[in-house]
TIRO-2110 file (N, C-alpha, C; in Angstrom, 1 decimal):
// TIRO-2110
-80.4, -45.7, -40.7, N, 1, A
-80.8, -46.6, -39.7, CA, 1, A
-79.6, -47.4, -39.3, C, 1, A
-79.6, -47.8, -38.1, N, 2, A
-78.4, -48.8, -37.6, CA, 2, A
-78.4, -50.1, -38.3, C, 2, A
-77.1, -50.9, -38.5, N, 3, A
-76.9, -51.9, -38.7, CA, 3, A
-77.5, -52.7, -37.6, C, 3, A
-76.7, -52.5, -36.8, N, 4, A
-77.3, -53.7, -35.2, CA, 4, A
-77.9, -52.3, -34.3, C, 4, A
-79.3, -52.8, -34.1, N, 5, A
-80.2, -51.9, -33.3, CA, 5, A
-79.6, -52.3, -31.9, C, 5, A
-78.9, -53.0, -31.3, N, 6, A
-78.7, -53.2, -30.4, CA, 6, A
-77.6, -51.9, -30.2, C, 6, A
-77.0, -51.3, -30.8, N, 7, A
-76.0, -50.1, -30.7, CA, 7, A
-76.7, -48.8, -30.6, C, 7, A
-78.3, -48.6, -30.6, N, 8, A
-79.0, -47.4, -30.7, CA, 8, A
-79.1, -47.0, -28.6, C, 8, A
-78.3, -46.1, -29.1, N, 9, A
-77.8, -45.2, -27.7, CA, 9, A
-79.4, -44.8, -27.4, C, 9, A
-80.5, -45.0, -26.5, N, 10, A
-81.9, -45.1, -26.4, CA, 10, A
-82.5, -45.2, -25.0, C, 10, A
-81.4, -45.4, -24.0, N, 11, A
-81.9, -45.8, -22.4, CA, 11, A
-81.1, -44.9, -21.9, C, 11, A
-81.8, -44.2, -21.0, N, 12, A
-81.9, -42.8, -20.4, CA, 12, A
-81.1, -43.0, -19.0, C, 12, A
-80.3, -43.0, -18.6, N, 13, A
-80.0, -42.7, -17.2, CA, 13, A
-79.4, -41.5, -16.5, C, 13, A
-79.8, -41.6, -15.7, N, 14, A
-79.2, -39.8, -15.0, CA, 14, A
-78.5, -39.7, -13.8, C, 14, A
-77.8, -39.4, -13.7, N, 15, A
-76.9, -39.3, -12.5, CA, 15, A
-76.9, -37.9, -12.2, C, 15, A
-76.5, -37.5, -10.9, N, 16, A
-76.4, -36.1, -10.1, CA, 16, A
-75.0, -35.9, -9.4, C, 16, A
-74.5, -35.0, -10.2, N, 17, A
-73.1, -34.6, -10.0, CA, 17, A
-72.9, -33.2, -8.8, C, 17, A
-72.1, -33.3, -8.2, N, 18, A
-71.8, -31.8, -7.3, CA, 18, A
-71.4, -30.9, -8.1, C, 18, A
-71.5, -30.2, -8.2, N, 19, A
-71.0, -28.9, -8.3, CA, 19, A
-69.0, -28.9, -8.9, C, 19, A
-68.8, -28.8, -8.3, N, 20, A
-67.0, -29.1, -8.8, CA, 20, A
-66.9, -30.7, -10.1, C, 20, A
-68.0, -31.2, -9.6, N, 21, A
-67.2, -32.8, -10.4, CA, 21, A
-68.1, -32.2, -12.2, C, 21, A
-69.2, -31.4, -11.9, N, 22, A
-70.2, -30.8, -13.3, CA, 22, A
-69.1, -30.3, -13.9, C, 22, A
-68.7, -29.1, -13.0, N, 23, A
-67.5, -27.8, -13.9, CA, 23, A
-66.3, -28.9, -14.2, C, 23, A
-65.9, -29.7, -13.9, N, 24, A
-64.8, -30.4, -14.3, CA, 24, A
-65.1, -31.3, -15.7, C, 24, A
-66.4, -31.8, -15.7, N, 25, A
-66.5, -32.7, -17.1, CA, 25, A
-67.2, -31.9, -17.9, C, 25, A
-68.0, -30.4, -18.0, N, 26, A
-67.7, -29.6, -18.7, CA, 26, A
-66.6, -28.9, -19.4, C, 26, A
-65.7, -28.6, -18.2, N, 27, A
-64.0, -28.6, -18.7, CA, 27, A
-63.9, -29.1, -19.8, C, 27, A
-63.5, -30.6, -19.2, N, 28, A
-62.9, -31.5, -20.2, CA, 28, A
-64.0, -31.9, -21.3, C, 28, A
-65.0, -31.7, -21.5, N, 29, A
-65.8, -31.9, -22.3, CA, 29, A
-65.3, -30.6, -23.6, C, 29, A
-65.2, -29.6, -23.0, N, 30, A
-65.1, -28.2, -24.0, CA, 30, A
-63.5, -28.4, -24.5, C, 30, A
-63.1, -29.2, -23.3, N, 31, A
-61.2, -29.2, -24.3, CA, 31, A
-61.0, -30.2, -25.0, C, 31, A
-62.2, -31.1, -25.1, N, 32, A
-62.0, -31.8, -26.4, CA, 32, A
-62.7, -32.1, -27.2, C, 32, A
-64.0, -30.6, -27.4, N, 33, A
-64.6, -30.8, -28.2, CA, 33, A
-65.8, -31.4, -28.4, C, 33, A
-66.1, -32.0, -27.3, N, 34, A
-67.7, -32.6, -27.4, CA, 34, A
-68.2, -32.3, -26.7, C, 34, A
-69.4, -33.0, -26.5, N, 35, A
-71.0, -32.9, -25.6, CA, 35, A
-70.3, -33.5, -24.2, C, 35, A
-70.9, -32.9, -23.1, N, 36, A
-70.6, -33.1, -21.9, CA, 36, A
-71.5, -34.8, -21.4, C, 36, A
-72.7, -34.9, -22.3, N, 37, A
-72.9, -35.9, -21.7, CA, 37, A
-72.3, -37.5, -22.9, C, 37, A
-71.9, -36.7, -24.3, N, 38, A
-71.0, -37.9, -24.8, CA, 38, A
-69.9, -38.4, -23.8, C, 38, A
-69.3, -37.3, -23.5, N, 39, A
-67.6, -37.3, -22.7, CA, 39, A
-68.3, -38.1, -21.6, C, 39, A
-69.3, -37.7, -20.9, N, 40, A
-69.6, -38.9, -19.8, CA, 40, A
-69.6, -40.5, -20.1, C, 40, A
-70.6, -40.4, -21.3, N, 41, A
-70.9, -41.7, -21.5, CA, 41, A
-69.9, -42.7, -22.0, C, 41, A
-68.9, -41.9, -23.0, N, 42, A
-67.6, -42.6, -22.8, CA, 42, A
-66.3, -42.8, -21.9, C, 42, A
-66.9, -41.8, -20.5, N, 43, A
-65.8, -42.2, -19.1, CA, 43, A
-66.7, -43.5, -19.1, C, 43, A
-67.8, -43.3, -19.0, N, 44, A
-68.9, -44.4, -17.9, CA, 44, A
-68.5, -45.9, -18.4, C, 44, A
-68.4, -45.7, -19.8, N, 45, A
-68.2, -46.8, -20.7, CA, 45, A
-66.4, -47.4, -20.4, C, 45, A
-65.5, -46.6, -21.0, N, 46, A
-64.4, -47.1, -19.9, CA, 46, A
-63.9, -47.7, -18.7, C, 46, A
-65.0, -47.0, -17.9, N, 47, A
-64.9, -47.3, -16.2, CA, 47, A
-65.3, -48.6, -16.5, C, 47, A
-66.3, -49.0, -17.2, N, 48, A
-67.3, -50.7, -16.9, CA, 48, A
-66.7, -51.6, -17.7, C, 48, A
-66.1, -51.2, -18.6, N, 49, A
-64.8, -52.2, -19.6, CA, 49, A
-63.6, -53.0, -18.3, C, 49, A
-62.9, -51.7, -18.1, N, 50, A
-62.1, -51.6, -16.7, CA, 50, A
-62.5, -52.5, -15.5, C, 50, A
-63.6, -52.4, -15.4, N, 51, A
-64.3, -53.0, -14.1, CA, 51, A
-64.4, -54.5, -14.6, C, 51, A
-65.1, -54.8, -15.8, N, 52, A
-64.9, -56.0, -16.4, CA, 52, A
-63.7, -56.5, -16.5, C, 52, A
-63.0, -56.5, -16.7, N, 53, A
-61.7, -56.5, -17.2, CA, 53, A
-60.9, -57.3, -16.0, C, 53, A
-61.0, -56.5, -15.1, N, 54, A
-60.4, -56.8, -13.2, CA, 54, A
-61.1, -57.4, -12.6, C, 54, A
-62.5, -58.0, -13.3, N, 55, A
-63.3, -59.4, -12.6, CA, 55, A
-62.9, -60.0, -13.6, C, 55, A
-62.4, -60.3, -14.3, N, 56, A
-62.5, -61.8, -15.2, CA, 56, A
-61.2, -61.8, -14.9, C, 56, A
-60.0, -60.9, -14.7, N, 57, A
-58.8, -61.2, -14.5, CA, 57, A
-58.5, -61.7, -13.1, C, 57, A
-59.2, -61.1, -12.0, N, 58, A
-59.3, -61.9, -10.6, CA, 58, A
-60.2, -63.5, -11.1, C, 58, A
-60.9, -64.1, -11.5, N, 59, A
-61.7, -65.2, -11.9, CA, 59, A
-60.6, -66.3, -12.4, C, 59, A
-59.5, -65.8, -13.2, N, 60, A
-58.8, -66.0, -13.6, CA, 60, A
-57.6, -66.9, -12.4, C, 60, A
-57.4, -65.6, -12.3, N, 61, A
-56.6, -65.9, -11.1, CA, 61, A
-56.8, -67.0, -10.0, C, 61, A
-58.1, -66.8, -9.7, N, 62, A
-58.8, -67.8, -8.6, CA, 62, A
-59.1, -69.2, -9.0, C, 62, A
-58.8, -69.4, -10.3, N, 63, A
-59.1, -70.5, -11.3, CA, 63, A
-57.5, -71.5, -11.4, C, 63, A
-56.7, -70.8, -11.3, N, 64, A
-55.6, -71.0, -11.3, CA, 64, A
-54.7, -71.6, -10.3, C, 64, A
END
């Protein structure tokens, strides 16, 4: 069982990829070994770190 339930990967979302952008994160999904929708979920997870990251850093700035 999980330590913090709050970490149980459990909410479903789906997105709809074209054709070229599928074969591409299956690509890179097979060249490094994992599941095509882990490799997603940790771009998705990056991208929203990143995105956080460049609003608090603009907030920052506008603070200043």
């Amino acid at each position: 069982m999980y330590h913090d339930p709050k970490h149980l990967r459990d909410h479903i979302t789906k997105v709809r990829l074209d054709e070229d952008t599928d074969e591409l994160l299956q690509s890179l999904a097979k060249f490094h070994r994992t599941q095509k929708a882990v490799l997603a979920r940790e771009l998705l997870e990056a991208s929203l770190r990143d995105m956080l990251s460049r609003l608090e850093d603009t907030e920052v700035e506008q603070t200043a």
